[in-house]
MARVEXVEX-341506 format. One line per field, with one value per residue (C-alpha): residue in three letters; x negated, y negated, z negated; residue number from 1. Coordinates in Angstrom, 1 decimal. Layout:
BEGIN
r <- [Ala;...]
X <- [X;...]
Y <- [Y;...]
Z <- [Z;...]
k <- [NUM;...]
This chain:
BEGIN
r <- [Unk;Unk;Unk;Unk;Unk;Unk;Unk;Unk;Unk;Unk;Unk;Unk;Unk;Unk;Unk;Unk;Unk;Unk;Unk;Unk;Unk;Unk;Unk;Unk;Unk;Unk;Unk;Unk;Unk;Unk;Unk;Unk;Unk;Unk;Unk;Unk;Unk;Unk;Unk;Unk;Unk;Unk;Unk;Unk;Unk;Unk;Unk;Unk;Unk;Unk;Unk;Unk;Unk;Unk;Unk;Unk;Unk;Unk;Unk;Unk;Unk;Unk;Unk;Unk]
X <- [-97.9;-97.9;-99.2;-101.6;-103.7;-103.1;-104.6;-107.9;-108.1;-107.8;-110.6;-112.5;-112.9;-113.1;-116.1;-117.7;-116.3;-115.0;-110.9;-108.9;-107.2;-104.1;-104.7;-105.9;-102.4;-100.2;-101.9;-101.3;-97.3;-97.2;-99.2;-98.5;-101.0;-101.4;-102.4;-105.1;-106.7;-106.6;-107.8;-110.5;-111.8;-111.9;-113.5;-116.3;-116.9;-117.7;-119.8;-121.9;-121.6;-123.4;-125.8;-127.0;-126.7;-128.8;-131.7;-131.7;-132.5;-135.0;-137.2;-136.9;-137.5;-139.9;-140.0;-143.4]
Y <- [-132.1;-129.4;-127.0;-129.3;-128.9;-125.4;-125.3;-127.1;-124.7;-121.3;-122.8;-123.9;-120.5;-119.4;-121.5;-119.7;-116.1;-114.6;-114.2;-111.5;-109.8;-110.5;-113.9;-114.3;-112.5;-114.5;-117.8;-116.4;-116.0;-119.2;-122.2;-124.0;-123.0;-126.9;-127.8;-125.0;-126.5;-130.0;-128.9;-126.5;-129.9;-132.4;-129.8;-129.0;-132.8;-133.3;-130.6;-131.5;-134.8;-133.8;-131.3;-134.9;-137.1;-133.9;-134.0;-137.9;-137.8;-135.0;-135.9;-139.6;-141.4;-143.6;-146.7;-148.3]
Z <- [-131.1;-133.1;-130.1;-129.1;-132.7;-132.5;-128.9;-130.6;-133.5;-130.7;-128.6;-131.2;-132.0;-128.5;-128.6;-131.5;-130.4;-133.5;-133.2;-134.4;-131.2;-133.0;-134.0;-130.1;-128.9;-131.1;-129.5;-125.6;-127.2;-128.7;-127.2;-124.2;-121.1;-120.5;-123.9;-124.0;-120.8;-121.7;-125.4;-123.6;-121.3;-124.1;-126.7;-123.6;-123.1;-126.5;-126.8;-123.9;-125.5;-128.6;-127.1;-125.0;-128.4;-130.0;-127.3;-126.7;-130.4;-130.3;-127.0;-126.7;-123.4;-123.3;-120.3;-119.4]
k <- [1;2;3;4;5;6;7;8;9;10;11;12;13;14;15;16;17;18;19;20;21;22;23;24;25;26;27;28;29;30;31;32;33;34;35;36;37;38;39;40;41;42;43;44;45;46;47;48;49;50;51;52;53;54;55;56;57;58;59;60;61;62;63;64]
């Protein structure tokens, strides 16, 4: 489990793009290749999920 949170925390900030190379080489060592990729999906999803909840709030639709 304790790979899993780590996998979060190394795309996290993937996502933001400020890792140290040896921070970044430890976690290509250490975590499990699945748990980066199912990390890496859910962590897009929700981002795309809050860029929608951002812009549904911004512009909202309107229905005649």
């Amino acid at each position: 489990m304790g790979s899993f949170i780590r996998a979060f925390g190394s795309i996290f900030w993937a996502f933001l793009g400020v890792r140290k190379g040896s921070d970044r080489e430890k976690d290509f060592e250490s975590l499990n290749v699945v748990h980066v990729i199912v990390a890496g999906i859910i962590s897009a999803a929700l981002f795309v999920g809050l860029l929608m909840l951002i812009i549904h709030w911004i512009i909202p639709t309107h229905h005649s």
